[in-house]
C-alpha positions as CSV (number, residue, x, y, z in Angstrom):
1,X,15.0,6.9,30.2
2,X,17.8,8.1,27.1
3,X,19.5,5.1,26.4
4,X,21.9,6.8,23.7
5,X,22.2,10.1,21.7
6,X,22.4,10.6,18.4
7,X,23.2,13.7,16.2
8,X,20.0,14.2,15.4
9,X,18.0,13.0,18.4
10,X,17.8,10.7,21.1
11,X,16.5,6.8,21.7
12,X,14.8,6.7,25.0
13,X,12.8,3.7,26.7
14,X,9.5,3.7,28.7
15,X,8.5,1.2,31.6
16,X,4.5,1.0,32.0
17,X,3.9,-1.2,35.5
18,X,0.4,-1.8,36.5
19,X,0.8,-1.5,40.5
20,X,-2.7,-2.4,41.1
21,X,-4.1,-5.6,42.4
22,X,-6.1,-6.7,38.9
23,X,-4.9,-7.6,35.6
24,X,-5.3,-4.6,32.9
25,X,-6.1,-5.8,29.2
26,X,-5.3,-2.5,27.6
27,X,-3.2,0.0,28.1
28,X,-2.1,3.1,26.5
29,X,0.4,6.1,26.9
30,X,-0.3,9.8,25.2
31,X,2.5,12.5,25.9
32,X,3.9,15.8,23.8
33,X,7.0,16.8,23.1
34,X,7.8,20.4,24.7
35,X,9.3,21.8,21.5
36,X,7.6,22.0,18.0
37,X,11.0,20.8,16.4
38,X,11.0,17.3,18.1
39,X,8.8,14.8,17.0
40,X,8.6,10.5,16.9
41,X,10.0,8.5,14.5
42,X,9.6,4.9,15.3
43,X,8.7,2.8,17.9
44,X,8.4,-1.0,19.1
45,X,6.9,-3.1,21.7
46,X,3.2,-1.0,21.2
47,X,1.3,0.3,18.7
48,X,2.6,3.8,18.0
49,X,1.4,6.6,16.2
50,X,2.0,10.9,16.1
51,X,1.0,14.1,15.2
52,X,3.4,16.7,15.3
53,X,4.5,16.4,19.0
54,X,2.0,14.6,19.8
55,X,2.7,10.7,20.4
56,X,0.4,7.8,21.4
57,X,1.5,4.2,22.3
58,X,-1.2,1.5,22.3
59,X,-1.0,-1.9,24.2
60,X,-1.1,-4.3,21.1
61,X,-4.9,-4.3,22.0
62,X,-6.2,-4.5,18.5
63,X,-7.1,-8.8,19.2
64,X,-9.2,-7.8,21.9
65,X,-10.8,-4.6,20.3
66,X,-11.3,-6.8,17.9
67,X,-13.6,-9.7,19.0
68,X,-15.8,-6.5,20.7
69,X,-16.1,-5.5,17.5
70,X,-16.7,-8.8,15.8
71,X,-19.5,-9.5,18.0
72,X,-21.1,-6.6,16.6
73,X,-20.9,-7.2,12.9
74,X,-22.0,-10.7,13.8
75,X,-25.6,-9.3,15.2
76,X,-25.5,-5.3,13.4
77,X,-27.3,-4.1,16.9
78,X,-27.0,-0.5,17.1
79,X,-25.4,0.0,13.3
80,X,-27.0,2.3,11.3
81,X,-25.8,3.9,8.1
82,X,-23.0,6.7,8.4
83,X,-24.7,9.1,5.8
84,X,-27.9,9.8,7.0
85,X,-30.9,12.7,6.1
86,X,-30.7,15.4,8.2
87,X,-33.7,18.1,8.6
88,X,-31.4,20.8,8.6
89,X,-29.4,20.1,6.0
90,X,-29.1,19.4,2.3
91,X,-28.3,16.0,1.7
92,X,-26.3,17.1,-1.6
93,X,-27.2,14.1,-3.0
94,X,-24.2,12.1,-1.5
95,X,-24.3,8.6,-3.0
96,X,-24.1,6.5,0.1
97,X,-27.2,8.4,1.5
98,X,-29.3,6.0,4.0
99,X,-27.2,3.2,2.8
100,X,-26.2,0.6,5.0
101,X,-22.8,-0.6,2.7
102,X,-21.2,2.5,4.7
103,X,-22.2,2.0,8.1
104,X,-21.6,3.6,11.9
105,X,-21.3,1.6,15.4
106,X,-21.3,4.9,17.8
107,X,-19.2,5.3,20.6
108,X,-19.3,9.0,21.7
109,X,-22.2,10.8,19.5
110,X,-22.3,14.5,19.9
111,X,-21.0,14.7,22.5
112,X,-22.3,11.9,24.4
113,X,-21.7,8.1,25.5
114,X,-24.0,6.0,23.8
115,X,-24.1,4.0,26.6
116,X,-26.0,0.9,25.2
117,X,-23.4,0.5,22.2
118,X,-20.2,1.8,24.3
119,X,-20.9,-1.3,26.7
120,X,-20.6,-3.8,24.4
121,X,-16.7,-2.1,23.8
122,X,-15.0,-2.0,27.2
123,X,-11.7,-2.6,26.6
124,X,-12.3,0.5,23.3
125,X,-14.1,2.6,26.1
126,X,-11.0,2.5,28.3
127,X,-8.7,3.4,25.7
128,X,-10.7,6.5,24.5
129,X,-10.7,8.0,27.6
130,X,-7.4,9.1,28.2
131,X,-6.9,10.4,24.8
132,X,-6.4,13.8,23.8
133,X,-10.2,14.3,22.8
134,X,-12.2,17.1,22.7
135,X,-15.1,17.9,24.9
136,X,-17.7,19.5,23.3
137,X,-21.4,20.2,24.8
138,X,-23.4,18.3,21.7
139,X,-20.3,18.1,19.5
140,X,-17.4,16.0,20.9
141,X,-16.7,13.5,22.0
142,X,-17.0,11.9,18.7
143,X,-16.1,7.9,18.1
144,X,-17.7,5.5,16.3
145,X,-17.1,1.9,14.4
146,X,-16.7,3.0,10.6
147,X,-18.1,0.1,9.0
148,X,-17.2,-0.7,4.9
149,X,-19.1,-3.5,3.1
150,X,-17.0,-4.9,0.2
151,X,-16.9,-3.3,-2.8
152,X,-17.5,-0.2,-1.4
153,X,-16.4,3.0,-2.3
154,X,-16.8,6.2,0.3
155,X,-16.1,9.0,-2.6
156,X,-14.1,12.2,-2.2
157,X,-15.3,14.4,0.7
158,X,-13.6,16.4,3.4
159,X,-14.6,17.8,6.6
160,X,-15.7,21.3,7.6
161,X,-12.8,22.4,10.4
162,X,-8.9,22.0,11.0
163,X,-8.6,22.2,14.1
164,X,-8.9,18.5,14.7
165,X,-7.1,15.5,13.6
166,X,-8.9,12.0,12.6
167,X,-7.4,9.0,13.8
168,X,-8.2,5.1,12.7
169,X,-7.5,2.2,14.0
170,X,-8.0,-0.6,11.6
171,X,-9.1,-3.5,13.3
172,X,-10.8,-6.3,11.0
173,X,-9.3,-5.4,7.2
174,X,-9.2,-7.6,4.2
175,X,-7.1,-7.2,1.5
176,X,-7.8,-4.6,-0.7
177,X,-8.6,-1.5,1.7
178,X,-7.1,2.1,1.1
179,X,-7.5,5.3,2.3
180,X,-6.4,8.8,-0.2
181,X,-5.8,11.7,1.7
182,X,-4.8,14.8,-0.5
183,X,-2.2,13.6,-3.4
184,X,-1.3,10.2,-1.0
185,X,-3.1,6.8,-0.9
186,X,-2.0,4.1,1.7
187,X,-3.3,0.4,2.1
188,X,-5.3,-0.1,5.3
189,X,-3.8,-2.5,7.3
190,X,-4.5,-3.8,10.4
191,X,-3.4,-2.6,13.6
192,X,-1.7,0.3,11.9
193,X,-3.3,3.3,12.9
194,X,-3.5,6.2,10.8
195,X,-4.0,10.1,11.5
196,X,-4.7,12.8,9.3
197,X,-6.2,16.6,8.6
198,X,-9.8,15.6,7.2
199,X,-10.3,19.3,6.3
200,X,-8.2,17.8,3.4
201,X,-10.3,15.4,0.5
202,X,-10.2,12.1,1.1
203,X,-11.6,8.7,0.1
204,X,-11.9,4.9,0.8
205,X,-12.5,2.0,-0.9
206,X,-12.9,-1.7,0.3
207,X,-11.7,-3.8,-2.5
208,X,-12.2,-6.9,-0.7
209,X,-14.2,-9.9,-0.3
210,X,-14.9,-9.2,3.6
211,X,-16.1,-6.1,5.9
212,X,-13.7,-3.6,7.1
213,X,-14.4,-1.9,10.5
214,X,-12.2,1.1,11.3
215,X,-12.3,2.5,14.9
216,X,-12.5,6.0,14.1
217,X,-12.1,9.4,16.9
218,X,-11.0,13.2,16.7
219,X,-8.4,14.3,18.8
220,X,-7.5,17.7,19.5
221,X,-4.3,19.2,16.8
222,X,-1.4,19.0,19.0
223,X,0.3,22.4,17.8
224,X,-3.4,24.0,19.7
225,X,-2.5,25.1,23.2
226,X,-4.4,25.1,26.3
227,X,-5.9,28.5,26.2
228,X,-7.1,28.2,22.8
229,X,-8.4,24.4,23.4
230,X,-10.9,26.9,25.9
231,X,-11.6,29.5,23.3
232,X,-12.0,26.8,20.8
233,X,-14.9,24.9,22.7
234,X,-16.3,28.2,23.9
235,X,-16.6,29.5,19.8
236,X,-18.1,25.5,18.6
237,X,-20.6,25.8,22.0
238,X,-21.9,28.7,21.2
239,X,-22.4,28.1,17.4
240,X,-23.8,24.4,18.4
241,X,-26.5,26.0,20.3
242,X,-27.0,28.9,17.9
243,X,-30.7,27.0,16.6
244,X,-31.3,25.3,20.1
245,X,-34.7,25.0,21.5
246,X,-35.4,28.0,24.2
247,X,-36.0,26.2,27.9
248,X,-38.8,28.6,28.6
């Protein structure tokens, strides 16, 4: 509902209701703006965040994601370190290679549910799945648990594509955490999510005395439409499965 117009846009309110007969814990609200020129500015009662026209309202969830993901850096079950050898590929002698101060809870890994580690994450689970996500055969879904030891430093790297965004969700972060994307650095702080073009460098460093665990997903760039969403995963397919093994 518009509640009052200004010269330069509009303040509107939105009612979520849960109409069914259990409680929810977490709930979340994705829509797009129908013209490139509007966009979000700010927001309260929910965690909010956008790209371009593209606006996402989270439940202040991050207290229950978080204790699912504090059970799992109490025990480290399924975390493995995010940089890992690949057969197929040069390592380029990345410095965090095999090593477990950078680690990786999976969610979603090419392309599929890892089902052991997603069902220690419900409430996490729930909130992926109505986000605007690719679906990729053996590429996307991708969403994992980006975990930073202290006194870490993930050096200056950048992703191979743009036409995905990279969204975080802090959710346990000590002092001392920031993220550099291109010529601008931010503090990491919790509950404040954070989306950006990894096709541009970046970098992180835990400064800290504690872990930080990012929840970390791709979503679709906003400005893509439909049609080329299809063309898209069509193109990435077909390259995926370029080296596949023949089902003879």
């Amino acid at each position: 509902m518009v509640r009052r117009t200004l010269s330069l846009g509009f303040v509107a309110s939105v009612t979520v209701s849960n109409t069914g007969p259990s409680t929810i814990n977490g709930w979340s609200l994705d829509f797009t703006f129908p013209s490139p020129s509007e966009s979000f500015n700010s927001g309260w009662n929910a965690n909010w965040s956008s790209a371009g026209q593209h606006v996402v309202a989270l439940e202040s969830a991050v207290p229950q994601m978080r204790a699912e993901i504090e059970q799992v850096l109490a025990d480290e079950q399924g975390v493995e370190p995010y940089v890992q050898e690949e057969a197929k590929r040069a390592s380029r002698g990345h410095s965090l290679l095999n090593d477990a101060r950078w680690s990786a809870f999976h969610l979603f890994k090419a392309g599929d549910r890892v089902e052991e580690n997603a069902g220690r994450c419900p409430l996490t689970m729930r909130l992926l799945e109505v986000l605007p996500i690719p679906r990729i055969s053996r590429r996307s879904p991708m969403a994992l648990i980006s975990i930073l030891k202290p006194g870490t430093h993930i050096p200056p790297h950048h992703g191979m594509i743009n036409t995905r965004l990279i969204c975080h969700i802090p959710l346990v972060v000590p002092k001392g955490c920031r993220l550099r994307v291109g010529a601008e650095t931010r503090d990491v702080v919790e509950g404040e999510a954070m989306i950006f073009d990894d096709s541009f460098e970046h970098e992180a460093w835990n400064d800290g005395d504690s872990v930080r665990a990012v929840l970390l997903f791709e979503i679709w760039r906003p400005e893509i439409s439909e049609d080329e969403k299809v063309a898209l995963t069509a193109m990435f397919e077909a390259v995926t499965g370029y080296d596949a093994p023949s089902e003879d």
